[in-house]
DOLOBA-14181 format. One record per residue: residue in one letter; x, y, z of N, C-alpha, C in turn. Coordinates in steps of 0.001 Angstrom, whole numbers, padded with zeros to 6 digits, always signed. Atoms other than C-alpha are relative to their C-alpha. Example, Ala and Ser with C-alpha at 12.3 -4.5 7.8 and 13.67 -1.06 7.14 Angstrom:
2
a+000890-001190+000000+012300-004500+007800+000900+001200+000000;s-000820-001190-000060+013670-001060+007140-000770+001090+000730;
***
This chain:
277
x+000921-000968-000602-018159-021761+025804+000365+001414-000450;x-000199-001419+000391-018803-018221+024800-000121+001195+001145;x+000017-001155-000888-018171-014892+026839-000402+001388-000495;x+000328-001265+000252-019443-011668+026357+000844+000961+000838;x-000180-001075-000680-017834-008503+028006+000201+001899-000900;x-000327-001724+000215-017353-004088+027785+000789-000164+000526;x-001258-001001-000281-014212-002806+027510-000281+001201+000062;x-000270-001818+000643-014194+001124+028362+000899+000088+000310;x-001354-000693+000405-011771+002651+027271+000745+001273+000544;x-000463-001436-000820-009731+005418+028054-000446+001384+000316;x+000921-000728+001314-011667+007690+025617-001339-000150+000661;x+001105+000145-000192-014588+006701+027533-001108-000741-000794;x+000945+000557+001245-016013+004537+024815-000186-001639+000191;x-000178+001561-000258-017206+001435+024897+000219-000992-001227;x-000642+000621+001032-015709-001495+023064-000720-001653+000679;x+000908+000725-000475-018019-004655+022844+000841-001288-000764;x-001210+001272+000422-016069-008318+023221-000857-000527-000006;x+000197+001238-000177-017184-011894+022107+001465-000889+000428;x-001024+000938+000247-014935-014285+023279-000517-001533-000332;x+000391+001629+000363-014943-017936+022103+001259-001280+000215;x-000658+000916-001007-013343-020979+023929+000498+000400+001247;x-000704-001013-001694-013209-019160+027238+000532-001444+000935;x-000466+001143-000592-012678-022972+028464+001641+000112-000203;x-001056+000078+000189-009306-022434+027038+001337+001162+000469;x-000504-001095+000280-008342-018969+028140+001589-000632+000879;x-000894+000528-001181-006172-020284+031558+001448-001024-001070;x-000910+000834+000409-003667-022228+028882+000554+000408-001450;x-000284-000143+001387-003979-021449+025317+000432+001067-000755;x-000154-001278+001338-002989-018901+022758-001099+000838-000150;x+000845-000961+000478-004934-015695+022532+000089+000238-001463;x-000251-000493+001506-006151-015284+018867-000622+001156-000214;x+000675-000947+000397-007312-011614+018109-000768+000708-001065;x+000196-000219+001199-009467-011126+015522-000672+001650-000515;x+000095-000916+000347-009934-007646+013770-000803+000151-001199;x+000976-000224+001102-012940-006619+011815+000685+001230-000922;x-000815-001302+001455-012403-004058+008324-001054+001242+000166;x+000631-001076+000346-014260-001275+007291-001506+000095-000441;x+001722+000835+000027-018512-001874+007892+000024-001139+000253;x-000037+001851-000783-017513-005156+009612-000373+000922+001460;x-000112+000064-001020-018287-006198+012721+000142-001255+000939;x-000994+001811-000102-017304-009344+014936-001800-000860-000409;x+001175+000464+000416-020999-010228+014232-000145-000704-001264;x+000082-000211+001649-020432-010229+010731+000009-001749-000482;x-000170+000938+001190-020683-013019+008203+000980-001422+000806;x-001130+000625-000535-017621-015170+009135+000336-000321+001368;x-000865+000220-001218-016700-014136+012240-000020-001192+000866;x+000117+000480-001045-018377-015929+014775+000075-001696-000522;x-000450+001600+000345-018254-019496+012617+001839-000252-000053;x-000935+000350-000364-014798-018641+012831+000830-000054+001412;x+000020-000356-001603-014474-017877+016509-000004-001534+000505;x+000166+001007-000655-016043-021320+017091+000598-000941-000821;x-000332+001124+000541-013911-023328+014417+001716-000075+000774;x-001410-000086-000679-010515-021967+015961-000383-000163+001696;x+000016+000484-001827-011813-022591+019975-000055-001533-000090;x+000510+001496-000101-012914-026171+019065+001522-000766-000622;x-001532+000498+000008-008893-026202+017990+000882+000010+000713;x-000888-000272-001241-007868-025038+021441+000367+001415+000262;x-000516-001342-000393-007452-021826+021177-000849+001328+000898;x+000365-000828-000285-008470-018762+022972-000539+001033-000546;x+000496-001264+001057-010479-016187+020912-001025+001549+000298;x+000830-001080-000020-011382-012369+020810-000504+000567-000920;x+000615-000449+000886-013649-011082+018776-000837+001879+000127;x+000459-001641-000300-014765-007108+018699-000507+000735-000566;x+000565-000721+000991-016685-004306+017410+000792+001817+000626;x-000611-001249-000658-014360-000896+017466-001521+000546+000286;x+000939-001064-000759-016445+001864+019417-000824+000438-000824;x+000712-000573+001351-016911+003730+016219+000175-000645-001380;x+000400+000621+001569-017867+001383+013621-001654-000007-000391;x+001347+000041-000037-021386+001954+013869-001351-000915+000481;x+001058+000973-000173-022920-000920+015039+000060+000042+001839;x+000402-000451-000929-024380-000545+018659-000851-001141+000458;x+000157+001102-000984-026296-002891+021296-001090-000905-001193;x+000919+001291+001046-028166-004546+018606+000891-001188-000660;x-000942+000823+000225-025143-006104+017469+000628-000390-001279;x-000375+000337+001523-025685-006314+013916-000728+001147-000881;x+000524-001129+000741-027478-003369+012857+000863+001613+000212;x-000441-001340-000004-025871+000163+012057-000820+001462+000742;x+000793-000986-000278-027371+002316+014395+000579+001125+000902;x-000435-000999-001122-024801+004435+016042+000368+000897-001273;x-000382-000515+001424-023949+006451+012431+000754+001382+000518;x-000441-001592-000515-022861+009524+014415+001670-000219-000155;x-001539+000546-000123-019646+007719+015626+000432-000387-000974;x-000710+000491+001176-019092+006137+012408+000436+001131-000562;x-001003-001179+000894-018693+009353+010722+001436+000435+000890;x-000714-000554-000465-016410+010240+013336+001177-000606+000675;x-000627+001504-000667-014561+007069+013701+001631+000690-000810;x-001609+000183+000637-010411+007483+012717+000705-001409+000269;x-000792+001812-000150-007613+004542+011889+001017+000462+001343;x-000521-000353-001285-006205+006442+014860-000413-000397+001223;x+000891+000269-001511-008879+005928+017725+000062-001720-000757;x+000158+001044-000008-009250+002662+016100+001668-001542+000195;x-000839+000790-000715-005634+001605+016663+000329+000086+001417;x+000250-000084-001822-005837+002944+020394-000623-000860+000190;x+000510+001308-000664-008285+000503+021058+000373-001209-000171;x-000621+001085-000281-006604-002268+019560+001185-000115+001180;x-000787+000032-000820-004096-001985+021752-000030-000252+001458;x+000919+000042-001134-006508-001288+024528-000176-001359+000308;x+000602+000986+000272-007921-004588+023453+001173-001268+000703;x-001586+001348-000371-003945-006719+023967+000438+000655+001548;x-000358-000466-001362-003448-004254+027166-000922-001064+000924;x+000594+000453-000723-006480-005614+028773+000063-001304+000280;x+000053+001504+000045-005801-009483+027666+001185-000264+001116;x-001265+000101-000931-002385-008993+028979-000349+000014+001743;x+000118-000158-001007-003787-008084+032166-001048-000432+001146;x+000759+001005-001015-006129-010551+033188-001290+000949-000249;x+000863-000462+000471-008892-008528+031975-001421-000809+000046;x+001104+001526+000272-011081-011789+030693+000063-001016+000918;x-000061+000974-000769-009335-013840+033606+001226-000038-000118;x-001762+000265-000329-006025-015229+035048+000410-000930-001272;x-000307+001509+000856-004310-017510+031895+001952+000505+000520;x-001890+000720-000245-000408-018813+032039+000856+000300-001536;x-000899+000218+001356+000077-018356+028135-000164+001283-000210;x+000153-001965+000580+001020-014564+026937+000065-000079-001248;x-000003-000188+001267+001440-016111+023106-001581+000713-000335;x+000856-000347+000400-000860-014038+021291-000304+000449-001914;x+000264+000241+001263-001971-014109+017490-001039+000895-000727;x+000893-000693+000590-003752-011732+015129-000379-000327-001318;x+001085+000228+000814-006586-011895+012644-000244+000953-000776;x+001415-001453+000533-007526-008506+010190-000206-000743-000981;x+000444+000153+001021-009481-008564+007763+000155+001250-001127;x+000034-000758+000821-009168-005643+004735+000592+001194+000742;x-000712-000553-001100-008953-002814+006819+000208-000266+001414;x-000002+000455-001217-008676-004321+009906+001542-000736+000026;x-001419+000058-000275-005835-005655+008693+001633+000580-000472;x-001127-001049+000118-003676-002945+007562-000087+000493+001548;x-000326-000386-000989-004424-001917+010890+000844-001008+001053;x-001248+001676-000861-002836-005934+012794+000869+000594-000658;x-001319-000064+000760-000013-005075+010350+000731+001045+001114;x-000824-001289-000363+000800-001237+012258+000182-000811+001688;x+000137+000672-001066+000208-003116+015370+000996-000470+000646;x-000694+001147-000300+001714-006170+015154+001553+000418-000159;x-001826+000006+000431+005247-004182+013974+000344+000537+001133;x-000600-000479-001321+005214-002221+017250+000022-000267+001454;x-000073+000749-001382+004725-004504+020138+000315-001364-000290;x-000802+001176-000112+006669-007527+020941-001113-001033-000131;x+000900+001085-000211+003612-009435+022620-000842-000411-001273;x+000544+000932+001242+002250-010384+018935+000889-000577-000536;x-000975+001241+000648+004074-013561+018236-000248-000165-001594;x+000106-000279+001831+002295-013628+014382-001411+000082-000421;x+001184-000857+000688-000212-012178+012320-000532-000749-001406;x+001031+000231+001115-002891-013236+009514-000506+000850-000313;x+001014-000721+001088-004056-011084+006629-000925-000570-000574;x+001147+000274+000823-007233-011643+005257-000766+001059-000273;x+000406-001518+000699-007873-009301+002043+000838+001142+000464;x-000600-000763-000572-005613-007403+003892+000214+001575-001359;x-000347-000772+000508-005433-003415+002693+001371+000667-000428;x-002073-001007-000287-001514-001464+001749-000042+001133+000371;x-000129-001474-000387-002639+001706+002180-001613+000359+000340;x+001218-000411-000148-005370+003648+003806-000925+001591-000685;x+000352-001220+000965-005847+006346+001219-000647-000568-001293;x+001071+001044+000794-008641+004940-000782-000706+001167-000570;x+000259-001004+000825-009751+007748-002395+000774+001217-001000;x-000690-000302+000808-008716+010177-005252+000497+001551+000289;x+000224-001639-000423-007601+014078-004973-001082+001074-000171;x+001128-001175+000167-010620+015477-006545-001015-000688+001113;x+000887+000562-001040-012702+013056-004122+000262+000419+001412;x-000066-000579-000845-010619+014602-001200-000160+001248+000258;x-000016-001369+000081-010602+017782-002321-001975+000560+000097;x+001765+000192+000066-014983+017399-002709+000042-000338+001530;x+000372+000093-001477-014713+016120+001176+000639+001086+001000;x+000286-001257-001218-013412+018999+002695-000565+001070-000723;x+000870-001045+000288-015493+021207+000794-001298-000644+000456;x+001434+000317-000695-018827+019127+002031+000332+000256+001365;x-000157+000524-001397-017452+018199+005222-000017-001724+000778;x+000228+001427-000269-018400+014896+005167-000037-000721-001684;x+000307+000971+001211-017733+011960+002387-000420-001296+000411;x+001278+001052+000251-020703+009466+001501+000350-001186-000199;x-000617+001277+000843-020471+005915+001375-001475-000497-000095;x+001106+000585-000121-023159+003789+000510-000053-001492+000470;x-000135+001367-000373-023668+000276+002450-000617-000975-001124;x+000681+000565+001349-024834-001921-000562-000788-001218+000695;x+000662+000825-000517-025657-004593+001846-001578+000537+000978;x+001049-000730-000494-028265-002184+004006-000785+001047-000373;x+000843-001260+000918-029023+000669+001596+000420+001415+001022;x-000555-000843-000805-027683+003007+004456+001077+000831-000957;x-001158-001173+000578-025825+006442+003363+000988+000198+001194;x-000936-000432-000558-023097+006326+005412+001365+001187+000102;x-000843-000903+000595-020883+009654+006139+001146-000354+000721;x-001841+000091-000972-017178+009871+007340-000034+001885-000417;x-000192-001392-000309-016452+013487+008912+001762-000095-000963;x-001105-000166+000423-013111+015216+007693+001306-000425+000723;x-000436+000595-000836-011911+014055+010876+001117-001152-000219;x-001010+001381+000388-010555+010815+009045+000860+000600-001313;x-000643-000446+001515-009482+012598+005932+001615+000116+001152;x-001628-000853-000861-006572+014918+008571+000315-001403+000759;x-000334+000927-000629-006271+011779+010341+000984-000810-000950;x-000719+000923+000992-005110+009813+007293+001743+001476-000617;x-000685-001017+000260-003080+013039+005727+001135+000252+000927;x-000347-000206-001133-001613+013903+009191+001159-001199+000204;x-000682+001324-000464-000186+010391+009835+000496-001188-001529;x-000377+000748+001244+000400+008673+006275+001502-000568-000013;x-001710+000560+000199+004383+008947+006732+000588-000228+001759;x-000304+000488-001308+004472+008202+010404-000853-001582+000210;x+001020+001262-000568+001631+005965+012218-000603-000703-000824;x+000864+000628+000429-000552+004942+009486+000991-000584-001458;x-001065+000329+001576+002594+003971+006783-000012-001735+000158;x-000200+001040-000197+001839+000416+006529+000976-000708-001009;x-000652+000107+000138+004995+000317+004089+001359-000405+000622;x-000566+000288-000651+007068+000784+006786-000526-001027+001370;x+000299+001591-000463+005124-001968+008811+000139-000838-000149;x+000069+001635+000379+005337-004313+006831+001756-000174-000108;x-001853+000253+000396+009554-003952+006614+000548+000031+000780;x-000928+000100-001219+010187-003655+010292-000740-000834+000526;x+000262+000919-001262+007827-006449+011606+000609-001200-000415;x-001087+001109-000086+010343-009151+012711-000906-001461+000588;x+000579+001107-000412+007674-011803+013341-000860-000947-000879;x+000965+000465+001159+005618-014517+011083-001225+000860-000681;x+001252-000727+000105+003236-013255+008978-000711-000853-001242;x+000973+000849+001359+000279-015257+006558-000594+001084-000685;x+000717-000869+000787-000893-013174+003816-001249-001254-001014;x+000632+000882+001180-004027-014761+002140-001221+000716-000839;x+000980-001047+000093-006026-013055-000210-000369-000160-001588;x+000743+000625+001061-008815-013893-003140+000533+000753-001486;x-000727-000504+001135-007608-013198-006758-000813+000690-000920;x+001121-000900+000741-011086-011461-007776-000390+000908+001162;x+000065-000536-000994-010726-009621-004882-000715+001676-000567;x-000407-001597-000003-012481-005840-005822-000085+000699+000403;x-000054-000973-000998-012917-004247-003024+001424+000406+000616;x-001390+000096-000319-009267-004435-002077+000975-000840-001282;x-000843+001117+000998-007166-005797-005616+001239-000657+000760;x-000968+000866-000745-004905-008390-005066+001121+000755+000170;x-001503-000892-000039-001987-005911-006017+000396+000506+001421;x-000125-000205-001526-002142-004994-002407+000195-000840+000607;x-000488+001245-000950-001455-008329-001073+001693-000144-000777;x-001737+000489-000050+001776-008564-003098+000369+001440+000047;x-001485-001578-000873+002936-004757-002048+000572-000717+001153;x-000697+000197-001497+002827-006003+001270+000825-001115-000373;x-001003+000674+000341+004513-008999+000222+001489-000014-000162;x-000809-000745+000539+006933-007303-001325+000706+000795+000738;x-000990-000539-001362+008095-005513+001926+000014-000159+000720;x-000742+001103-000514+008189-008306+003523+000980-000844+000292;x-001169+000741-000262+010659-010368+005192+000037-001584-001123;x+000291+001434+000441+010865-013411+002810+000014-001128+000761;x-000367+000683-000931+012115-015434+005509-001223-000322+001012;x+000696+000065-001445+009271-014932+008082-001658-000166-001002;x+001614+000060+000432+006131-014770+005531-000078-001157-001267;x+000817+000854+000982+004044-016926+003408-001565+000367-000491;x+000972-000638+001057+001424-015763+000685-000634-001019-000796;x+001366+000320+000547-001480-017550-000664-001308+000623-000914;x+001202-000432+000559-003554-016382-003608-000876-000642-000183;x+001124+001309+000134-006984-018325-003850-000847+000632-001169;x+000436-000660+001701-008177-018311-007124-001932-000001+000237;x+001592+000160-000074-012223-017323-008157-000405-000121+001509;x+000594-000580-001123-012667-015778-005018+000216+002061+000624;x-000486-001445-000167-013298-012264-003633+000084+000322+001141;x-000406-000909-000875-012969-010065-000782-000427-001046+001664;x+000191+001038-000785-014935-011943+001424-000118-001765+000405;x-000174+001532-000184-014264-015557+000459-000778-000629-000477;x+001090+000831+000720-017523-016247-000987-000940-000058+001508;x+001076+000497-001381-019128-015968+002872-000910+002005-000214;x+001291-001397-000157-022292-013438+003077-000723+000048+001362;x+001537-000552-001970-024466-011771+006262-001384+000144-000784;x-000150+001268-000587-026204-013585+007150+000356-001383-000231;x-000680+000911+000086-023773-016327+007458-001214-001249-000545;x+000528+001140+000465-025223-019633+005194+001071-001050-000391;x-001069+000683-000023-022244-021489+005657+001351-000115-000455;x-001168-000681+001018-018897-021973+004421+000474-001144-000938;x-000456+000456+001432-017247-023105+001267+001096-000373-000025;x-001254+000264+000234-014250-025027+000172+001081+001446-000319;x-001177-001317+000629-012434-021446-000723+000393+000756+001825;x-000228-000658-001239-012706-020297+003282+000313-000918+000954;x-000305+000790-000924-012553-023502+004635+001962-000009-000739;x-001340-000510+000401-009100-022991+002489+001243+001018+001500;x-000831-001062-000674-008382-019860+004523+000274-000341+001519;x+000252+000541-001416-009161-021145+007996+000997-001135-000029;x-000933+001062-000339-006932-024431+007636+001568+000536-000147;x-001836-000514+000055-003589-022373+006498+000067+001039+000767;x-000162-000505-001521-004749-019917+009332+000777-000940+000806;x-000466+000616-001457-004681-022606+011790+001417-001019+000189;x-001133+000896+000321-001633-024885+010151+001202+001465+000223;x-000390-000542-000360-000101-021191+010619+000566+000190+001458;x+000063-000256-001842-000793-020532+014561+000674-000838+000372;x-000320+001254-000867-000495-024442+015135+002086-000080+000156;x-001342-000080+000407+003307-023691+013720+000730+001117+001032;x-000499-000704-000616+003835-020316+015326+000092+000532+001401;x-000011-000198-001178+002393-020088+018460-000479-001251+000982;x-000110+001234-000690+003479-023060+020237+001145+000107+000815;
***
């Protein structure tokens, strides 16, 4: 069975949950899953994965940060204000928000506090900063996972604070999407503190699955073996999947999935079934 609920937040913002196997919440493993950058839990994947990991027992949250743009429609971009004005700052407050509230009976009373994370690209450079600074994440899954959140060049930053705002274009909606400077000082500001997912990835002391497509070009693979690479050898395991990209070969609107994701989903769950037991 599926649940819907609003989280507001501290911030006053609202943060919009699916959950999936709520039959399971009272016992099982919370799995948290974290959308990227123009995701949303709506998206492509998500929700066939929502219902392939509940129908394995598990407990699942699924979410759309505040400011990612997508608004009570669910799948359409229509809040664009907030998106420009969205940071990987407000957006790790709410994760957190997100494991505060589970922790606290939020969705309902359960008995099990293991809890398990999901990003995707950027979503999961952000599980990574996460998962290194609170205990209650027993272990974490990359998928596409980003190394760094400085994705642009100096003359491209140096062009966004002279506009004020830098352009993206959604290729899937034709939408001009802006990001205020807001995220630029946000990223700048925090690079060698909060947002150093270098030093994330070398102090988190807990499992971690890295899996990530080898035609990947929205995110190159070279970013799955940084993080690798400052990684615990001991605690992680890495998976490249060949002739596949960013998203696995799955498109919005979801038309099913493919031996390359049904890939990713079984060494997910041969992961969890291992770690959070």
């Amino acid at each position: 069975m599926n649940k819907d609920f609003v989280l507001n937040t501290k911030n006053n913002n609202k943060i919009r949950i699916t959950s999936y196997g709520y039959g399971n919440l009272e016992s099982a493993p919370c799995l948290i899953f974290v959308h990227g950058f123009k995701g949303f839990k709506d998206w492509g994947f998500w929700p066939y994965s929502g219902n392939f990991f509940a129908e394995k027992g598990f407990f699942i949250l699924t979410f759309n940060f505040s400011h990612n743009g997508v608004g009570d429609s669910l799948t359409e971009f229509t809040e664009l204000d907030k998106f420009a004005n969205n940071t990987f700052s407000l957006e790790l407050k709410e994760l957190n928000e997100i494991i505060d509230a589970y922790l606290n009976n939020f969705f309902g009373k359960h008995s099990n506090k293991l809890i398990g994370i999901v990003g995707h690209s950027r979503g999961g450079g952000e599980s990574l900063i996460v998962s290194s600074r609170r205990k209650e994440i027993s272990a974490i899954v990359l998928w596409a996972s980003v190394a760094n959140f400085e994705r642009y060049s100096k003359r491209q930053a140096n062009e966004w604070r002279k506009k004020g705002v830098f352009e993206v274009l959604n290729t899937r909606t034709n939408q001009i999407m802006r990001l205020n400077v807001s995220l630029l000082d946000d990223i700048e500001m925090n690079k060698d503190g909060l947002l150093n997912l270098d030093n994330a990835a070398r102090s988190l002391n807990k499992p971690l699955l890295i899996l990530h497509g080898e035609q990947d070009l929205t995110v190159p693979i070279i970013e799955a073996e940084q993080i690798f690479s400052w990684s615990k050898r001991g605690n992680t395991e890495f998976h490249k999947i060949k002739a596949t990209g960013h998203t696995f070969d799955i498109v919005h609107p979801f038309e099913g999935s493919n031996p390359k994701f049904d890939f990713v989903l079984e060494k997910t769950l041969n992961f969890f079934n291992k770690n959070l037991n």
